[in-house]
DOGUPA-970454 format. One record per residue (C-alpha): residue number from 1; x, y, z; residue in three letters. Coordinates in steps of 0.02 Angstrom, whole numbers, always signed. Layout:
# residues N
- vexse|xx|yy|zz|lolum
- NUM|X|Y|Z|ALA $
...
***
This chain:
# residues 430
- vexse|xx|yy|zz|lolum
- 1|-728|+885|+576|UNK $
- 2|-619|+846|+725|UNK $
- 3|-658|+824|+901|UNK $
- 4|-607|+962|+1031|UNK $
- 5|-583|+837|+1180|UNK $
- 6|-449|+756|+1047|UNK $
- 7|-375|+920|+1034|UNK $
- 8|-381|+975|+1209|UNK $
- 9|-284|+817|+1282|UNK $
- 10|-158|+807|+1110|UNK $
- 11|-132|+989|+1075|UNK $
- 12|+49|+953|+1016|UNK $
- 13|+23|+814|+907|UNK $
- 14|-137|+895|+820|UNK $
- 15|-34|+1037|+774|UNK $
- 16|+96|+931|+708|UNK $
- 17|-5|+821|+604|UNK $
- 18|-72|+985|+517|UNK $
- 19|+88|+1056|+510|UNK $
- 20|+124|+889|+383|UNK $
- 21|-1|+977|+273|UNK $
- 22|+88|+1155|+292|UNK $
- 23|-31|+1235|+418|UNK $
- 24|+15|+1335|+543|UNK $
- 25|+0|+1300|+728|UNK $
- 26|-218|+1317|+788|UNK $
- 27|-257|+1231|+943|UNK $
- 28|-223|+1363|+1041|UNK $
- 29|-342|+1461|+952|UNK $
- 30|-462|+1334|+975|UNK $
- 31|-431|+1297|+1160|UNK $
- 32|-462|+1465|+1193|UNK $
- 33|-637|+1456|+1088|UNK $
- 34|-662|+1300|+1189|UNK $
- 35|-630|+1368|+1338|UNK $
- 36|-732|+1521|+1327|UNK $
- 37|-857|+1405|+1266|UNK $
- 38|-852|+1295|+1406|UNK $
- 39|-847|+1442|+1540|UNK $
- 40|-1001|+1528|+1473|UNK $
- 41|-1093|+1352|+1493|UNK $
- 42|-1041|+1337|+1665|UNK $
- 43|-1083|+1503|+1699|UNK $
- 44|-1276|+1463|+1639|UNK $
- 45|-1283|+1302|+1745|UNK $
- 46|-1240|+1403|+1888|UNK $
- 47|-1362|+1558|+1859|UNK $
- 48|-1503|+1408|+1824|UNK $
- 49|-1464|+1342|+1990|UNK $
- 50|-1457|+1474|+2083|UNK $
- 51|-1624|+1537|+1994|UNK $
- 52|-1684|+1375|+2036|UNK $
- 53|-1651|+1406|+2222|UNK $
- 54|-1704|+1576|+2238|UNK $
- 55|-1892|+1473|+2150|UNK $
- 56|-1902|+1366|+2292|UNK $
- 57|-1886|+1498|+2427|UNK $
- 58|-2019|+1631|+2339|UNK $
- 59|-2160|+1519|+2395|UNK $
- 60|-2097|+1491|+2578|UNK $
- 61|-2043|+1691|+2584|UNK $
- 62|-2241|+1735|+2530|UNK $
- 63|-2297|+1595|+2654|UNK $
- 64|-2203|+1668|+2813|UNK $
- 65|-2276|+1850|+2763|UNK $
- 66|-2107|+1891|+2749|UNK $
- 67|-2147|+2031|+2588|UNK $
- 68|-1960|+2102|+2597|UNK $
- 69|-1879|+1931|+2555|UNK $
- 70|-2015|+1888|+2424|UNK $
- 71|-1979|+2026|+2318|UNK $
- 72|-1804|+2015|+2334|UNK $
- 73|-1789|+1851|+2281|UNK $
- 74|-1938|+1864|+2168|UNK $
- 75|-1816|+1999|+2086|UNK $
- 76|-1683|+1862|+2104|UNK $
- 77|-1770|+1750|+2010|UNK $
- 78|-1794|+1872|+1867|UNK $
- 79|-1620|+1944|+1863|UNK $
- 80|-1556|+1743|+1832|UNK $
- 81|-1691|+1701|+1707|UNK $
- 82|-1626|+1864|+1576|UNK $
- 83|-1433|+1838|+1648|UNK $
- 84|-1460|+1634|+1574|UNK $
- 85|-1529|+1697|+1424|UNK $
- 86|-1384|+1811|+1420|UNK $
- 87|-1281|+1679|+1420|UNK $
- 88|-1359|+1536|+1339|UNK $
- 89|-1347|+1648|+1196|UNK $
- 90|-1164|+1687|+1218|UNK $
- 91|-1115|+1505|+1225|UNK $
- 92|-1222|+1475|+1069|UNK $
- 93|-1110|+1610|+982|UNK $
- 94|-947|+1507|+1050|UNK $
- 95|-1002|+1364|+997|UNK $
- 96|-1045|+1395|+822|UNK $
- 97|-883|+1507|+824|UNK $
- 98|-763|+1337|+874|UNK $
- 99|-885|+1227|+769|UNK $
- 100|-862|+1354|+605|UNK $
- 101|-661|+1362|+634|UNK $
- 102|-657|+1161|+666|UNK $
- 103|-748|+1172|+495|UNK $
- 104|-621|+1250|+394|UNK $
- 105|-474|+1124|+432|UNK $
- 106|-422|+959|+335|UNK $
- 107|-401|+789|+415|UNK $
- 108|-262|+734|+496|UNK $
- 109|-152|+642|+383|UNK $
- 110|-123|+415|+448|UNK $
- 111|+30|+422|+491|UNK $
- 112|+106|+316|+377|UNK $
- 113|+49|+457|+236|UNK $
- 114|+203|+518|+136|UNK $
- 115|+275|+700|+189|UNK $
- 116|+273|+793|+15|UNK $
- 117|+208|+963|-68|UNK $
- 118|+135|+913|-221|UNK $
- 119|+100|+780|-335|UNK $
- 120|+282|+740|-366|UNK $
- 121|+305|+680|-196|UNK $
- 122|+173|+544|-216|UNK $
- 123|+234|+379|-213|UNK $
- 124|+209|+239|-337|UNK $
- 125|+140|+81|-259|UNK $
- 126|+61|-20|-402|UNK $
- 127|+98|-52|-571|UNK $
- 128|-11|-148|-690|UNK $
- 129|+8|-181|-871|UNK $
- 130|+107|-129|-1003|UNK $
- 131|+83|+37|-1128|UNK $
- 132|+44|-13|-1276|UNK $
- 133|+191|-13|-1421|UNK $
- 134|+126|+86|-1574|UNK $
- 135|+203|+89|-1721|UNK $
- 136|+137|+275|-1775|UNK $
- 137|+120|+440|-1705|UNK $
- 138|-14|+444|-1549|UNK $
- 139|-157|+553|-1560|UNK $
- 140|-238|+618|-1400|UNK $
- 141|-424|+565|-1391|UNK $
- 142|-502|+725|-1455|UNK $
- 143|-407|+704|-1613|UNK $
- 144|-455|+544|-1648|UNK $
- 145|-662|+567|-1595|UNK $
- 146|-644|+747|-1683|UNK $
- 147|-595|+645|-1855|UNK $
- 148|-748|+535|-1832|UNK $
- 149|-878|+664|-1831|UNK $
- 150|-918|+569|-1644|UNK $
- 151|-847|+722|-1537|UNK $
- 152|-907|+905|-1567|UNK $
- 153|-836|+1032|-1445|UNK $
- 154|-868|+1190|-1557|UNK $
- 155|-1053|+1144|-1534|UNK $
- 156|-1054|+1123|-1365|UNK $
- 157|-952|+1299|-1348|UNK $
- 158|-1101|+1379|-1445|UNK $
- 159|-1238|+1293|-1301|UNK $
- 160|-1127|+1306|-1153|UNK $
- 161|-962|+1388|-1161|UNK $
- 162|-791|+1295|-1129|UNK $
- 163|-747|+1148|-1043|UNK $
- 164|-932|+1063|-1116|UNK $
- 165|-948|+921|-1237|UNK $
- 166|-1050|+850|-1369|UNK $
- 167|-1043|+672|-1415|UNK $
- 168|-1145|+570|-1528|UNK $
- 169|-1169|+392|-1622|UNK $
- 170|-1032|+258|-1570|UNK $
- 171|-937|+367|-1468|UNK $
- 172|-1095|+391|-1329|UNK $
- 173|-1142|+223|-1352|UNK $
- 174|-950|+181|-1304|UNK $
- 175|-954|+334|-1163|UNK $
- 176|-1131|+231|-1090|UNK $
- 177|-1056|+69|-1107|UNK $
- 178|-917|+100|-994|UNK $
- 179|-1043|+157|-866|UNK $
- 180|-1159|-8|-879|UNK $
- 181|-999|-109|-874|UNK $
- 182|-932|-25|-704|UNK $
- 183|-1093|-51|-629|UNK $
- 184|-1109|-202|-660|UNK $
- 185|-954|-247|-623|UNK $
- 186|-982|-183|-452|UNK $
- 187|-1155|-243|-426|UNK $
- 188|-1100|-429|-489|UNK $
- 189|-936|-437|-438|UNK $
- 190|-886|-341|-294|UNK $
- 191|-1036|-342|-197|UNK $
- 192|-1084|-144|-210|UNK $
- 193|-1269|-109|-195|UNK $
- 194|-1316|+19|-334|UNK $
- 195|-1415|+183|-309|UNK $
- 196|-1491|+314|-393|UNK $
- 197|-1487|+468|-302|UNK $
- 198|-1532|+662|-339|UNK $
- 199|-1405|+787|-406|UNK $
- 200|-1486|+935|-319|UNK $
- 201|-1427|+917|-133|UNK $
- 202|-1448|+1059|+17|UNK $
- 203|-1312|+1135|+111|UNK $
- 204|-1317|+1022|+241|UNK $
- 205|-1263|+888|+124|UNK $
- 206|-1109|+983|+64|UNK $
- 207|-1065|+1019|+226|UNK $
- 208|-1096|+837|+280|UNK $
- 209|-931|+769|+162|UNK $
- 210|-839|+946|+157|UNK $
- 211|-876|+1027|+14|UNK $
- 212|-933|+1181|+117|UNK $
- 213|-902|+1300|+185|UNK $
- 214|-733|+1295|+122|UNK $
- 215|-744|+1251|-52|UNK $
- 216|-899|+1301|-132|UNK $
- 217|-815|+1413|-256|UNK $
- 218|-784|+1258|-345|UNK $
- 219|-962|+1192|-359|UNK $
- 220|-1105|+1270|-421|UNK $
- 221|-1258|+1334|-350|UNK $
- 222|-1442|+1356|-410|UNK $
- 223|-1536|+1539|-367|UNK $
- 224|-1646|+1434|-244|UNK $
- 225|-1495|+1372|-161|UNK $
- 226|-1480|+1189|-199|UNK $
- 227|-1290|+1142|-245|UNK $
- 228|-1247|+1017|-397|UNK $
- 229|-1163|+882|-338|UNK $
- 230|-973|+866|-379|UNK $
- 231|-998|+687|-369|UNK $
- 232|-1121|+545|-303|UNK $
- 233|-997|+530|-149|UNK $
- 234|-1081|+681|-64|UNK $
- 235|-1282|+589|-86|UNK $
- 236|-1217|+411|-42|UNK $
- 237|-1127|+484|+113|UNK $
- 238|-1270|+587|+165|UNK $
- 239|-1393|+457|+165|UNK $
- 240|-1316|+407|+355|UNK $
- 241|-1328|+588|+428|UNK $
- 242|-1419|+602|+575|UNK $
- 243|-1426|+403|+582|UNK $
- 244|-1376|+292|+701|UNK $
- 245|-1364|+103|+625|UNK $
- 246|-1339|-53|+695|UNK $
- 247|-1157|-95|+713|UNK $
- 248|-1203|-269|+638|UNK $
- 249|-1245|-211|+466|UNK $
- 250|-1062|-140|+433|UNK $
- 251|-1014|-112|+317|UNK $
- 252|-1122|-53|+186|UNK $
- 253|-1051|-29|+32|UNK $
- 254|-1152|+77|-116|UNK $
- 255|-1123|+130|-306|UNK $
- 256|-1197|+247|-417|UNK $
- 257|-1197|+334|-584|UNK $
- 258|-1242|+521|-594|UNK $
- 259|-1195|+662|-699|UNK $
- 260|-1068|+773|-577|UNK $
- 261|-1025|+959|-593|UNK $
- 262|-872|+1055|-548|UNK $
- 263|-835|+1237|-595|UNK $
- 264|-642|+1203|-606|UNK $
- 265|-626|+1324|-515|UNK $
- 266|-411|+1370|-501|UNK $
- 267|-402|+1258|-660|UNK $
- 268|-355|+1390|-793|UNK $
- 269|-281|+1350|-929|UNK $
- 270|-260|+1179|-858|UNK $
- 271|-311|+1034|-986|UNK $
- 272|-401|+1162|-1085|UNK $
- 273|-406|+1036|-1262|UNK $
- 274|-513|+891|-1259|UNK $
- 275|-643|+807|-1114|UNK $
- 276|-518|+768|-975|UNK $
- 277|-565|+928|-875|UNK $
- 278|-737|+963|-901|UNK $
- 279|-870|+1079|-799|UNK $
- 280|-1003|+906|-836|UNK $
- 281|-945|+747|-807|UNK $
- 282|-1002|+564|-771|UNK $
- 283|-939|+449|-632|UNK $
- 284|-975|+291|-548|UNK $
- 285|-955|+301|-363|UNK $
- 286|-913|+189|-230|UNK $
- 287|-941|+254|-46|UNK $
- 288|-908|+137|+125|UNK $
- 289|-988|+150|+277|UNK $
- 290|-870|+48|+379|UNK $
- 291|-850|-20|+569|UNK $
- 292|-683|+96|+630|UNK $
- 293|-584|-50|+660|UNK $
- 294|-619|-113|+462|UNK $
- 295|-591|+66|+373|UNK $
- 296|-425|+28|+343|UNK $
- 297|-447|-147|+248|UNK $
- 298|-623|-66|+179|UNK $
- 299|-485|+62|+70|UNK $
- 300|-390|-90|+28|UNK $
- 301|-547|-182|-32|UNK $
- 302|-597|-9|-142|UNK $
- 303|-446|+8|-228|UNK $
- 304|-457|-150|-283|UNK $
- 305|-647|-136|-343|UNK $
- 306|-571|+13|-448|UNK $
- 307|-406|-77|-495|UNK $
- 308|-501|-237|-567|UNK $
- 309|-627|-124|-709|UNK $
- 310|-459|-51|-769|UNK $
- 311|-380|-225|-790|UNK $
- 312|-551|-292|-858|UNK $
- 313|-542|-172|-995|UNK $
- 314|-328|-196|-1036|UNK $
- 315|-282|-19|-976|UNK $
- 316|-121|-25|-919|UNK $
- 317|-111|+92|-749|UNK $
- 318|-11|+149|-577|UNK $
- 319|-71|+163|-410|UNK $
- 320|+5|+321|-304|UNK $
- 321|-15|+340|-128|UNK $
- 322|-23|+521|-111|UNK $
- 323|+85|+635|-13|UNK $
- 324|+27|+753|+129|UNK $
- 325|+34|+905|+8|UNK $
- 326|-83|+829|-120|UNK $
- 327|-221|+728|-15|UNK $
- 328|-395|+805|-20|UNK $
- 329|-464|+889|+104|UNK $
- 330|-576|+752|+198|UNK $
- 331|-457|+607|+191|UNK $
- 332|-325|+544|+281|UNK $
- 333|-253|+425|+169|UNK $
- 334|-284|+422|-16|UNK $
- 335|-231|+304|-175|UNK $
- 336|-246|+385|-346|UNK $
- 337|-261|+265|-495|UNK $
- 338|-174|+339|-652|UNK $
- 339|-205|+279|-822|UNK $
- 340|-72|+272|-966|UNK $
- 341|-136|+394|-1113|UNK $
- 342|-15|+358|-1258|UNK $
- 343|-61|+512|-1337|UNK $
- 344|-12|+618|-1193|UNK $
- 345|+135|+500|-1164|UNK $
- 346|+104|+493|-972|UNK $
- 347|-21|+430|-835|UNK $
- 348|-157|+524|-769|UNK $
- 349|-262|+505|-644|UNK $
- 350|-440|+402|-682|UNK $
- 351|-493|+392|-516|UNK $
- 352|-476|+416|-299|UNK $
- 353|-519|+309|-168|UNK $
- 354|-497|+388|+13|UNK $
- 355|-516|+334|+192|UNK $
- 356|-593|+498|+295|UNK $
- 357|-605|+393|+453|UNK $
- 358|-737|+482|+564|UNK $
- 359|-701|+658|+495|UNK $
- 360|-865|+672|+382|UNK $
- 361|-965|+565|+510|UNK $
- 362|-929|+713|+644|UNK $
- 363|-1016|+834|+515|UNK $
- 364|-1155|+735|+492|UNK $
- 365|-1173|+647|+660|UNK $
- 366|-1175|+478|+591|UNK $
- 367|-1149|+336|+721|UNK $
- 368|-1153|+168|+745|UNK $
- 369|-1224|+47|+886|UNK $
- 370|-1101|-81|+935|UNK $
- 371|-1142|-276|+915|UNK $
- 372|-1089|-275|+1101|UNK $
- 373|-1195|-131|+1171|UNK $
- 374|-1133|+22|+1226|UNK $
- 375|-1131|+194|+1170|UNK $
- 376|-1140|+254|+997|UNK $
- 377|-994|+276|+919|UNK $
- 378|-963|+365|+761|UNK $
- 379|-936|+266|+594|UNK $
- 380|-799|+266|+484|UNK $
- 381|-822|+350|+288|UNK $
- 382|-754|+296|+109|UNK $
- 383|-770|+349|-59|UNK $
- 384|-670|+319|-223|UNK $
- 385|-710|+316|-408|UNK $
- 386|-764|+175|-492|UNK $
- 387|-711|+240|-604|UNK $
- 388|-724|+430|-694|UNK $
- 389|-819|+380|-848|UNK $
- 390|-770|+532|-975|UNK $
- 391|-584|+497|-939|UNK $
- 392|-583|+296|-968|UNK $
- 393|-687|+341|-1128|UNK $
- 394|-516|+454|-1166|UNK $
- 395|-415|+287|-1111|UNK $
- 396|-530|+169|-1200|UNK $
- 397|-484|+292|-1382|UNK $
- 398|-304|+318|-1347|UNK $
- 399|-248|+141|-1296|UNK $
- 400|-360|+63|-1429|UNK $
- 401|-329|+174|-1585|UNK $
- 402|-252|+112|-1732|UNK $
- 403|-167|+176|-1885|UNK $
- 404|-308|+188|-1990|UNK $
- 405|-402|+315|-1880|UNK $
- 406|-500|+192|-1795|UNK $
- 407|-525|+123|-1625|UNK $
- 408|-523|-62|-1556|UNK $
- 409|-670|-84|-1432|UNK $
- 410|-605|-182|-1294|UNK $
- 411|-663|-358|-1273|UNK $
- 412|-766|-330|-1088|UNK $
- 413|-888|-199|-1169|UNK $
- 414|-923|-298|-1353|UNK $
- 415|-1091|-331|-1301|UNK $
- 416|-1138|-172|-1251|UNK $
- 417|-1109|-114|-1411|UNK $
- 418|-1206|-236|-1515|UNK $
- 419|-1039|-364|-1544|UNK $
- 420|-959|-239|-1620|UNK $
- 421|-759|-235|-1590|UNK $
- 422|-697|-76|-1688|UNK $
- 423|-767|+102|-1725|UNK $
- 424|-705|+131|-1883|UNK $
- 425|-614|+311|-1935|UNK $
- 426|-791|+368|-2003|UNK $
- 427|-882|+330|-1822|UNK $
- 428|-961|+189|-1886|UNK $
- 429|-965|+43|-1772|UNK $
- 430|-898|-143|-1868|UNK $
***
């Protein structure tokens, strides 16, 4: 969310920096909230004083015998207390009015953020590895797991519609192997601290990282109103709301491993073969609770975290920055990592990290304490993917398969799976 006083002394340059993400001109509109905001306050501080006054003079009106000045300002007295009410309540209104516009409207973009529409206006920034060179045809993953009797999607039509998934034998043992080896990875390596967190979250918490109220049409709600989480990012980030921490401990950096829902919503037709757009998915998630002057090398740091399990496991990727017109909602400056999939010939994208700077710390009132004293300040919020397990499962198949049918297990995750290198093209582990 952003701050009004921001708004009210840089009207111009807030507009433009949404503009950069094709939005129309709005703090006008929101001055004007503010300001009506802001005058009904004033106008209830001056009704309390004046009720106040009018108090103080009842007792000394009764005392003097004075009866026509006691009930007049006796009447006063109760004219002020209904007229504060009045508008107490009307500045309540305004207020939840700006807050619920303020709601609705994305971060500003860093500056140094390319202009762009899409996704073909990102720009490349990183490129690690090289494709593999196969001498045969590529299959896409589903293929390939579809042959091995290790990935059933007609099954998991008949339990839960599209866009669901059944696996089974060495293919989930592969699919839970990537997860262990990501966390530990992060745990051991980079110096994440892991968590386990619910799936089941309240509004609040959606609102805290900005799912709502804009977006939940593409999340999914229970009939007693708890919303699946989309990812671990909204738990992890929501464990600081209504917090204030000591400066000192900045930054804290999490992980965790949950099952995440999305209804895709928009997404039709859209990646409709295979597990690469799926309703139920897996991720490992890093979030950042960062110091404001650190956010900026705590993205750096992230994308690294997330660059180092692809290279661990051979997959050759990109990094993008992305563009203005393809950023998500909460973040001001984003890096996508995109995997090569030979048997889709391209790179997609495997995982996100994002700087949100104090956008999602304004939602949830998370602060800070400085090591130097002072007054709270709000902290700074990260979050990228570490990475999307279901789609480095479809990287792991379609960079490893062979001619045969089968699939080489890369060397980082042998020991999950028992020593075994290679599923063969029956789904039998060697």
């Amino acid at each position: 969310m952003h701050d009004i006083k921001y708004i009210r002394e840089n009207p111009d340059a807030f507009d433009a920096a949404l503009a950069r993400r094709g939005l129309a001109p709005v703090s006008a509109s929101l001055l004007a909230r503010d300001e009506k905001r802001r005058s009904l306050i004033t106008a209830a501080e001056t009704a309390l004083a004046d009720r106040n006054a009018a108090s103080k003079q009842v007792g000394a009106a009764k005392a003097s015998g004075d009866e026509a000045e006691f009930e007049r300002l006796r009447a006063l007295v109760s004219a002020k207390k209904e007229e504060i009410a009045k508008l107490e309540a009307e500045a309540a209104e305004a207020d939840a009015e700006l807050r619920d516009a303020l709601m609705t409207l994305p971060n500003i973009p860093r500056d140094d953020i390319p202009d762009g529409a899409d996704e073909a206006d990102n720009v490349e920034a990183r490129v690690w590895g090289t494709p593999p060179s196969l001498d045969f045809q590529p299959k896409e993953h589903f293929e390939i797991a579809e042959a091995m009797g290790c990935m059933d999607f007609e099954t998991a039509a008949k339990l839960s519609g599209a866009r669901f998934m059944v696996l089974s034998g060495a293919m989930v043992r592969l699919h839970r192997a990537l997860a262990q080896f990501m966390l530990d990875t992060h745990i051991d390596k980079n110096g994440l601290t892991e968590f386990w967190t619910p799936i089941l979250v309240r509004d609040e918490a959606m609102v805290g990282t900005g799912q709502l109220p804009k977006f939940g049409e593409d999340s999914y709600q229970t009939t007693n109103g708890w919303w699946l989480i989309p990812t671990a990012e909204v738990t992890l980030t929501n464990m600081f709301a209504g917090e204030t921490v000591d400066g000192a401990t900045l930054p804290r950096r999490y992980t965790a491993h949950t099952q995440c829902f999305r209804s895709e919503a928009g997404s039709a037709g859209k990646d409709t073969r295979g597990m690469l757009r799926q309703h139920q998915f897996e991720k490992v998630e890093m979030v950042t609770i960062s110091h404001p002057d650190n956010s900026d090398a705590e993205l750096e740091r992230m994308r690294g975290c997330a660059e180092r399990i692809l290279e661990a496991l051979g997959l050759a990727y990109r990094t993008v920055t992305l563009c203005t017109g393809d950023m998500g909602f909460g973040a001001r400056k984003t890096y996508d990592l995109e995997v090569w999939l030979p048997g889709q010939d391209a790179y997609r994208e495997i995982s996100s990290c994002s700087v949100c700077g104090d956008f999602q710390a304004r939602r949830m009132n998370a602060r800070f304490k400085p090591s130097g004293g002072g007054k709270p300040e709000f902290v700074h919020t990260l979050n990228g993917s570490g990475l999307a397990v279901g789609r480095c499962l479809i990287a792991v198949i379609e960079n490893g398969q062979q001619a045969d049918g089968s699939v080489v297990i890369p060397e980082v995750l042998r020991g999950y799976m028992g020593g075994n290198s290679v599923i063969g093209a029956d789904g039998v582990l060697a």
